[in-house]
MITITI-335877 format. One record per residue (C-alpha): residue in three letters; residue number from 1; x, y, z. Coordinates in steps of 0.1 Angstrom, whole numbers, padded with zeros to 4 digits. Example, Ala and Ser with C-alpha at 12.3 -4.5 7.8 and 13.67 -1.06 7.14 Angstrom:
// MITITI-335877
+-----+-----+-------+-------+-------+
|  aa |   i |     u |     v |     w |
+-----+-----+-------+-------+-------+
| ALA |   1 |  0123 | -0045 |  0078 |
| SER |   2 |  0137 | -0011 |  0071 |
+-----+-----+-------+-------+-------+
// end
This chain:
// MITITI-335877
+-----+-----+-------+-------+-------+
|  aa |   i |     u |     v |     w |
+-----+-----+-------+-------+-------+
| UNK |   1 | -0023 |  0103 |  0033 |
| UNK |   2 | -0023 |  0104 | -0004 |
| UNK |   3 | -0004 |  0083 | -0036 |
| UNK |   4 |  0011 |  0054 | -0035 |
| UNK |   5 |  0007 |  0016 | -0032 |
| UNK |   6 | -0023 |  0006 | -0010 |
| UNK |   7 | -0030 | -0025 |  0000 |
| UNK |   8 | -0068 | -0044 | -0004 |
| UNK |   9 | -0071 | -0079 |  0013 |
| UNK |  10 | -0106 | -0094 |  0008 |
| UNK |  11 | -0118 | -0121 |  0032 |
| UNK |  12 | -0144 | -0141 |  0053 |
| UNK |  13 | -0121 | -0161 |  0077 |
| UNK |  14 | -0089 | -0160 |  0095 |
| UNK |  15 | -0076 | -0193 |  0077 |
| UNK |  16 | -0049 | -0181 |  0056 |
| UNK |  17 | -0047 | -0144 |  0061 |
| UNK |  18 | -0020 | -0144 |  0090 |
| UNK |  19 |  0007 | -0156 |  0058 |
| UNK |  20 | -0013 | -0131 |  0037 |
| UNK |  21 | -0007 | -0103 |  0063 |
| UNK |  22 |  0029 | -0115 |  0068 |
| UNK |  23 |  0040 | -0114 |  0028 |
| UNK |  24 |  0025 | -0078 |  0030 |
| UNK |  25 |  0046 | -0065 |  0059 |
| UNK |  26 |  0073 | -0079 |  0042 |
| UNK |  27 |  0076 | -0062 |  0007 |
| UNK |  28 |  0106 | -0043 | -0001 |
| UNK |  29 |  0084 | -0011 | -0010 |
| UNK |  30 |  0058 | -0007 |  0018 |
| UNK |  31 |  0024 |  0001 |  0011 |
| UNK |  32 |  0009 |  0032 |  0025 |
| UNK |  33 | -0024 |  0015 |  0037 |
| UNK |  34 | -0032 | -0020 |  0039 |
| UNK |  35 | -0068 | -0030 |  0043 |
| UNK |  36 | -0086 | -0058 |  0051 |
| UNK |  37 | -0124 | -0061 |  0041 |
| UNK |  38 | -0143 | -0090 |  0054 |
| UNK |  39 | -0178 | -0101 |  0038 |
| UNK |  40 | -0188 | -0107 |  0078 |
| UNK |  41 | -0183 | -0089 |  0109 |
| UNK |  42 | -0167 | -0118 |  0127 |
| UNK |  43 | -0145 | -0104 |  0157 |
| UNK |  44 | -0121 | -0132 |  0154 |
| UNK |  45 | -0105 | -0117 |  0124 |
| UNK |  46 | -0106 | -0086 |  0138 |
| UNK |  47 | -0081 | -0103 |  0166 |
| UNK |  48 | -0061 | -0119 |  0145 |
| UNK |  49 | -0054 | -0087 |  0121 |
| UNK |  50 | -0049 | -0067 |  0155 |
| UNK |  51 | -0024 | -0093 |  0165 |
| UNK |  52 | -0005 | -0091 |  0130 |
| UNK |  53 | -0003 | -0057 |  0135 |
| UNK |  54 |  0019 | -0063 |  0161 |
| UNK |  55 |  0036 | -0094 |  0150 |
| UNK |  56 |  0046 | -0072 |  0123 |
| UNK |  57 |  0049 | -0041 |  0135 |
| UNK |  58 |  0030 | -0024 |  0110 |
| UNK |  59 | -0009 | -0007 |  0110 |
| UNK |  60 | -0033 | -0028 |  0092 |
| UNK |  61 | -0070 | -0015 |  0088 |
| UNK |  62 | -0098 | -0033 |  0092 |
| UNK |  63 | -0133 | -0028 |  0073 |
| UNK |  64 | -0162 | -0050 |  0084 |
| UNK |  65 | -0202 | -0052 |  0084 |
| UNK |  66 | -0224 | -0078 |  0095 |
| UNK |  67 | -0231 | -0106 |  0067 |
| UNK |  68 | -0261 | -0108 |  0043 |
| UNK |  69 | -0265 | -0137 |  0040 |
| UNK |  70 | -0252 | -0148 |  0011 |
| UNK |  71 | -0215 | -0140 | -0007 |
| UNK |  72 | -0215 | -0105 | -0015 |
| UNK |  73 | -0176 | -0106 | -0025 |
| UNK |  74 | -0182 | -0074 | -0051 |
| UNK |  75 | -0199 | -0052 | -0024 |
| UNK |  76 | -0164 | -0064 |  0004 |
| UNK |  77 | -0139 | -0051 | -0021 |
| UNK |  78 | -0163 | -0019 | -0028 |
| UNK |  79 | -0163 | -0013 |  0012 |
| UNK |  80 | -0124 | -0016 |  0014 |
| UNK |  81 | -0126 |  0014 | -0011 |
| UNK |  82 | -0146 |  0029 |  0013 |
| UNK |  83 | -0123 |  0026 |  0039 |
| UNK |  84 | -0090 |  0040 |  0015 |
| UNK |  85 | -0112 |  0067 |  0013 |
| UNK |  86 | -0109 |  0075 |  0042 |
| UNK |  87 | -0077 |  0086 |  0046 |
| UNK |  88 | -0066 |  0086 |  0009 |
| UNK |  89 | -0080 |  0109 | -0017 |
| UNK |  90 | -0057 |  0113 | -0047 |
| UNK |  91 | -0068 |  0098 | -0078 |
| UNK |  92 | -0034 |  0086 | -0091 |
| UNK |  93 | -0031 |  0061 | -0062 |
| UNK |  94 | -0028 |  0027 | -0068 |
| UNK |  95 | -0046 | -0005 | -0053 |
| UNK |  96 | -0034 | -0037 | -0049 |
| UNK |  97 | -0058 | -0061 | -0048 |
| UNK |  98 | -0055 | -0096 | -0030 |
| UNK |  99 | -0071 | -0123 | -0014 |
| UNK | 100 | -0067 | -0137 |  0018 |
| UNK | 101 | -0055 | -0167 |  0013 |
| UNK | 102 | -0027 | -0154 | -0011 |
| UNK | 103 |  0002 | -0148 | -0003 |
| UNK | 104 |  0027 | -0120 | -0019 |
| UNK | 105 |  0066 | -0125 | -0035 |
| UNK | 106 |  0084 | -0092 | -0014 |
| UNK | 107 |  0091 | -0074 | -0050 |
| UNK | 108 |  0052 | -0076 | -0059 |
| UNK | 109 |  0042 | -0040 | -0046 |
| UNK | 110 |  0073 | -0026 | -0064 |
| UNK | 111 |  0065 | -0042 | -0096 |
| UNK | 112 |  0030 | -0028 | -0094 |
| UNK | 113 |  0040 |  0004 | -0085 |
| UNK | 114 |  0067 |  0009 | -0112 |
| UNK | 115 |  0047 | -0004 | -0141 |
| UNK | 116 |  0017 |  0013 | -0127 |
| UNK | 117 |  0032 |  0045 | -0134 |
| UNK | 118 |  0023 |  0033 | -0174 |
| UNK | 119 | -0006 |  0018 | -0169 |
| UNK | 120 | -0043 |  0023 | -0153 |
| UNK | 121 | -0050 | -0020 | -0147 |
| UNK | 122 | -0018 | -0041 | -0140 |
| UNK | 123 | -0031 | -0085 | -0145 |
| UNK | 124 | -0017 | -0106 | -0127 |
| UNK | 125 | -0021 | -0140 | -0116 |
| UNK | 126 | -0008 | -0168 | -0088 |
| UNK | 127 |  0009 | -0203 | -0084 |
| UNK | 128 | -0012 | -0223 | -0070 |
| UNK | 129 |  0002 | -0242 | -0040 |
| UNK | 130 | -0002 | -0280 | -0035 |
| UNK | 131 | -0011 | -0288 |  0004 |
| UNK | 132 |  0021 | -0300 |  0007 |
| UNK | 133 |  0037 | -0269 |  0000 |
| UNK | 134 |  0009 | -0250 |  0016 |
| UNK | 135 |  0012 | -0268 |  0049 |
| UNK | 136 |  0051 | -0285 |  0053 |
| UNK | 137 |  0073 | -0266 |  0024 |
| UNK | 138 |  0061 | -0228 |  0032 |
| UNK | 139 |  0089 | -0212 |  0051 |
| UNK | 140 |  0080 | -0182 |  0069 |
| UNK | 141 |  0114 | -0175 |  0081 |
| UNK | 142 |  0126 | -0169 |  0044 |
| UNK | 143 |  0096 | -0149 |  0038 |
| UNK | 144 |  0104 | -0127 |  0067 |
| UNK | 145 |  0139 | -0125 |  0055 |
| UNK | 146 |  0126 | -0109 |  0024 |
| UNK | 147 |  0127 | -0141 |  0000 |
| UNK | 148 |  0104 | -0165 | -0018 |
| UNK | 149 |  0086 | -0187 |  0006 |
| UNK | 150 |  0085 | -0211 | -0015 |
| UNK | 151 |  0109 | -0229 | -0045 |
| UNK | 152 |  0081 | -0236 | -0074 |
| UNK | 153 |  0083 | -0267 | -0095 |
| UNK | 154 |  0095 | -0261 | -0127 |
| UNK | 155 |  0062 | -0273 | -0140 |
| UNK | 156 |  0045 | -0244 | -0119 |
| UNK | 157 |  0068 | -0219 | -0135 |
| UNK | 158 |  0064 | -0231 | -0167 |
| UNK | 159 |  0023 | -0225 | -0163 |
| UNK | 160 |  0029 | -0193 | -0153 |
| UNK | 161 |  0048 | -0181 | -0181 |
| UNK | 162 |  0029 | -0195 | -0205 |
| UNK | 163 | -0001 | -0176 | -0186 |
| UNK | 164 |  0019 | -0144 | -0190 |
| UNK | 165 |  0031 | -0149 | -0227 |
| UNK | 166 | -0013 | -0156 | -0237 |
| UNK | 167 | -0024 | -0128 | -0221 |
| UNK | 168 |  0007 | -0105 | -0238 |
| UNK | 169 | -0010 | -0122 | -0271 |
| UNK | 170 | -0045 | -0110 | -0256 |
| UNK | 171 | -0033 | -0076 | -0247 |
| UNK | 172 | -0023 | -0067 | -0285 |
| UNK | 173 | -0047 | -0086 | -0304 |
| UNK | 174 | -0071 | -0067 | -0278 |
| UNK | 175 | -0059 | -0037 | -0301 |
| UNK | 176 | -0077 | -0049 | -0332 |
| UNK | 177 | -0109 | -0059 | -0313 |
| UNK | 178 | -0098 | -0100 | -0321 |
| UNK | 179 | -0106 | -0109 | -0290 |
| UNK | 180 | -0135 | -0113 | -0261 |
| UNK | 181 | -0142 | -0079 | -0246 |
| UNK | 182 | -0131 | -0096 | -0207 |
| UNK | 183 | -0096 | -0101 | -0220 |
| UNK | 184 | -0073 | -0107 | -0207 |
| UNK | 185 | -0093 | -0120 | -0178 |
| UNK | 186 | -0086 | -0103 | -0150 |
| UNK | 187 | -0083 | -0122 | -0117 |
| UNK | 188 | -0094 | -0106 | -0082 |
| UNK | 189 | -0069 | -0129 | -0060 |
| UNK | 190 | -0039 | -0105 | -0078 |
| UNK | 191 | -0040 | -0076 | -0100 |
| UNK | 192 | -0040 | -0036 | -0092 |
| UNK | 193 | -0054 | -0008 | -0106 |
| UNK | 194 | -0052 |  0033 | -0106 |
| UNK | 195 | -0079 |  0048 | -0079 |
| UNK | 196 | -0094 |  0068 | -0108 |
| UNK | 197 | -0103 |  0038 | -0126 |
| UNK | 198 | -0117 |  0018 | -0100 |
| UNK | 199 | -0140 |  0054 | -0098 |
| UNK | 200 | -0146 |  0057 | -0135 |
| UNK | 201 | -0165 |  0024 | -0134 |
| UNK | 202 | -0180 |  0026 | -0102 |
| UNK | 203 | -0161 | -0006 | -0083 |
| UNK | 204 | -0174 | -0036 | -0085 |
| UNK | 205 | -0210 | -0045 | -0097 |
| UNK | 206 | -0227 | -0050 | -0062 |
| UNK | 207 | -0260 | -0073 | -0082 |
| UNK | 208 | -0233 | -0100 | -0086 |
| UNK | 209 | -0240 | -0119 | -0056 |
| UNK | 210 | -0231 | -0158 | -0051 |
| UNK | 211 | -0198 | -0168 | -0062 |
| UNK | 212 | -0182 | -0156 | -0098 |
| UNK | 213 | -0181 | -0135 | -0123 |
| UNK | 214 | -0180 | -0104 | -0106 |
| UNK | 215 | -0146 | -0102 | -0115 |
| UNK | 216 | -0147 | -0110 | -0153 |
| UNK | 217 | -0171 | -0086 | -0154 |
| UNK | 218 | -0149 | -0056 | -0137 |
| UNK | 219 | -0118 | -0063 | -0157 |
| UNK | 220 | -0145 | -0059 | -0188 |
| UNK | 221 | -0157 | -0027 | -0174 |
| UNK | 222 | -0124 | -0017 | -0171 |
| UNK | 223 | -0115 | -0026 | -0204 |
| UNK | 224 | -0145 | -0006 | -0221 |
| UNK | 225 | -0138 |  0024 | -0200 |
| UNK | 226 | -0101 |  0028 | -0215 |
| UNK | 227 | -0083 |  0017 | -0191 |
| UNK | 228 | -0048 |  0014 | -0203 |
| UNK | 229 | -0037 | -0023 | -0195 |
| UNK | 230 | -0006 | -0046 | -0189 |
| UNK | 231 |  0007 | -0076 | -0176 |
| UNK | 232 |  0026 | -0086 | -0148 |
| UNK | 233 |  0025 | -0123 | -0141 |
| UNK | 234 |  0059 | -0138 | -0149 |
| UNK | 235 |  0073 | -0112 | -0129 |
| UNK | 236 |  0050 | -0104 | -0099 |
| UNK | 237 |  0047 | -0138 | -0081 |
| UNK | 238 |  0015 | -0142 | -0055 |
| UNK | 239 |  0007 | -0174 | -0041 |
| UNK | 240 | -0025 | -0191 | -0037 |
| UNK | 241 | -0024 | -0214 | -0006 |
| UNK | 242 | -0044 | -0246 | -0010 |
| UNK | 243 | -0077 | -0247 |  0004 |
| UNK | 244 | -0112 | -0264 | -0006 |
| UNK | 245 | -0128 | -0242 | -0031 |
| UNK | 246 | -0160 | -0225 | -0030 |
| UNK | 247 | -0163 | -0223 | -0071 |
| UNK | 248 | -0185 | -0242 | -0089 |
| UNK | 249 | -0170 | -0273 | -0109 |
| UNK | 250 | -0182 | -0255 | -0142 |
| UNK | 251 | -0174 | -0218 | -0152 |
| UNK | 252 | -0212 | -0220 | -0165 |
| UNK | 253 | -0223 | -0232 | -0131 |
| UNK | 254 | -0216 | -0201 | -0112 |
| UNK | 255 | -0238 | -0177 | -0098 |
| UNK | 256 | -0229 | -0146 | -0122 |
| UNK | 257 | -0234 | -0162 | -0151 |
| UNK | 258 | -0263 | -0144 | -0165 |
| UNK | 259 | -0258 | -0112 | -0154 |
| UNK | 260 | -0221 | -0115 | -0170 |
| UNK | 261 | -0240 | -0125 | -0201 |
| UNK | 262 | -0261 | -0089 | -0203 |
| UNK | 263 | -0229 | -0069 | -0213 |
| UNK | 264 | -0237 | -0035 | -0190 |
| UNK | 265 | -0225 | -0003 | -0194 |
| UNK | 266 | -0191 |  0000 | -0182 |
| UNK | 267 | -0201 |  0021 | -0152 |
| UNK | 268 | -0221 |  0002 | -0132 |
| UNK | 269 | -0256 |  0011 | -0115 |
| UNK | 270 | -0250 | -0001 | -0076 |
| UNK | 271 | -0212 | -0001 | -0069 |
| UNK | 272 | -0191 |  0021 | -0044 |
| UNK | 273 | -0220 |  0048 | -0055 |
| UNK | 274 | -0253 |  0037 | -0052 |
| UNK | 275 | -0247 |  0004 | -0032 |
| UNK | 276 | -0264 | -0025 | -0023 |
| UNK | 277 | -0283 | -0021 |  0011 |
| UNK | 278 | -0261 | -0030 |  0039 |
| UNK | 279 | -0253 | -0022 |  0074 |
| UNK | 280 | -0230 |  0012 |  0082 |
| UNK | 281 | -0191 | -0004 |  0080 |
| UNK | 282 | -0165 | -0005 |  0114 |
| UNK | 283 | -0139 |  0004 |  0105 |
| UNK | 284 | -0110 |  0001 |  0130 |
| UNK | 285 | -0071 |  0008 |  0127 |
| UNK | 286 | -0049 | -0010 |  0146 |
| UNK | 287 | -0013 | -0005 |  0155 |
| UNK | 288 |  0015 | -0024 |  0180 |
| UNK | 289 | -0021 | -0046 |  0187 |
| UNK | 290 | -0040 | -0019 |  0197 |
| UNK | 291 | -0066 |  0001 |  0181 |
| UNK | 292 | -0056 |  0034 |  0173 |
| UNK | 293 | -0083 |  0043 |  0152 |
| UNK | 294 | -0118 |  0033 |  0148 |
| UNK | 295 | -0151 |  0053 |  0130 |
| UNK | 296 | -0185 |  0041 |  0113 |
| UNK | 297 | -0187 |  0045 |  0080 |
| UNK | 298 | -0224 |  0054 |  0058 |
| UNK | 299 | -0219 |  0046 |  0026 |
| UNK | 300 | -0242 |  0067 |  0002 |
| UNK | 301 | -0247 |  0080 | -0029 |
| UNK | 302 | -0232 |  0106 | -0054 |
| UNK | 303 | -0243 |  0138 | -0046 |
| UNK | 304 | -0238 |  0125 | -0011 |
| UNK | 305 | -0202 |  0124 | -0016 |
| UNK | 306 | -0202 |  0152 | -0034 |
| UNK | 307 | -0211 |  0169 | -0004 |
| UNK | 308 | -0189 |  0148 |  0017 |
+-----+-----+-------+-------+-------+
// end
């Protein structure tokens, strides 16, 4: 299986990721793969994503490796890369990254996958959903219908355009180096980006570990390497569903802080190449609720996939 949309769904628990799972199946152009890569080998996800698959009668793949102890987010969305590649190896593919507690407009993979076609790193961003429309105003039915599960305030839509109309400003003042090398910031719960790019730079920096930064520093990467960039917030719509937060009160507080401060080389040293130590990743495809698939995955080093 080759080209295309493909689906990445980062996660450590099953708390939002049935509506996550849901918005997927429900796009009006379906993605060829849709992964989910969880930062913990808990076999309750694994069931739920085994009963999406047939609630919505549609494969989902599943990548998932004992946890290490602490938030290795980075090293997750590297090992769902390991699982596209799998069954996916052309290049010009696309991946579409979410979180798991986001949830998808049913015209976001097309957007992505028609402006791709111009650009290596599509930015996007999300609405973020009060907990009442998280809990009593989401309606599933319309979402399975192919609509908007939600109406957003006017205020909401106003923050999101003016989101999209600052990071257009980024974009072309980007051109005349009058702006920070991160921007526009890119933001892992919703943005997509050419296979050969995510390559090019190695995937995520797998020393960020803790929460933050890891993806300020990617989009940054991606931006030094050349990748050719545009925005798609005002019209690709994802929404965040209201949760208690893991990030720290302060952008300076996080964990990544310093290591976002060195500036590296846009390819980093211990990504999808060269990783982190961890255990070999199950990977399992399931199908109508059952698996249909499942192998152990090794990840290694260059001239090991090289040889591959």
């Amino acid at each position: 299986m080759s080209g295309g949309i493909h689906v990445l769904v980062t996660t450590h628990t099953t708390r939002h990721l049935r509506r996550t799972l849901m918005g997927i199946a429900a796009q009006r152009l379906a993605p060829r793969t849709v992964m989910v890569s969880c930062d913990n080998d808990l076999e309750e996800i694994a069931d739920l994503v085994r009963e999406c698959s047939r609630e919505f009668e549609r494969p989902f793949v599943i990548v998932q490796r004992p946890n290490m102890g602490d938030c290795r987010v980075g090293q997750a969305r590297n090992n769902g890369i390991r699982a596209l590649l799998e069954f996916c190896d052309d290049p010009e593919a696309r991946v579409l990254y979410l979180d798991g507690d986001c949830v998808a407009s049913p015209n976001v993979t097309m957007i992505h996958d028609q402006r791709g076609r111009r650009a290596d790193l599509l930015i996007g961003f999300r609405i973020e959903l009060t907990p009442g429309q998280t809990d009593e105003g989401f309606a599933e039915v319309r979402l399975r219908s192919g609509e908007s599960p939600i109406e957003p305030t006017a205020d909401q839509l106003d923050q999101l355009s003016a989101r999209d109309a600052k990071y257009r400003r980024q974009l072309l003042l980007k051109r005349f180096g009058l702006t920070k090398a991160h921007k526009p910031k890119l933001l892992s719960a919703h943005f997509s980006v050419s296979l050969h790019s995510i390559l090019r730079v190695n995937g995520f920096d797998e020393e960020f570990i803790g929460w933050g930064q890891e993806d300020d520093d990617f989009g940054r990467r991606l931006h030094a390497s050349g990748a050719r960039a545009d925005i798609v917030i005002a019209g690709a719509v994802v929404f965040h569903q209201w949760h208690p937060t893991r990030a720290a009160g302060r952008w300076s507080d996080s964990a990544g802080v310093e290591r976002f401060k060195r500036n590296l080389p846009f390819r980093c040293a211990r990504g999808i190449d060269n990783p982190l130590d961890q255990p070999p990743l199950s990977l399992r495809v399931f199908e109508n609720g059952r698996e249909a698939d499942r192998r152990v995955i090794r990840p290694h080093a260059p001239a090991e996939r090289a040889r591959a």
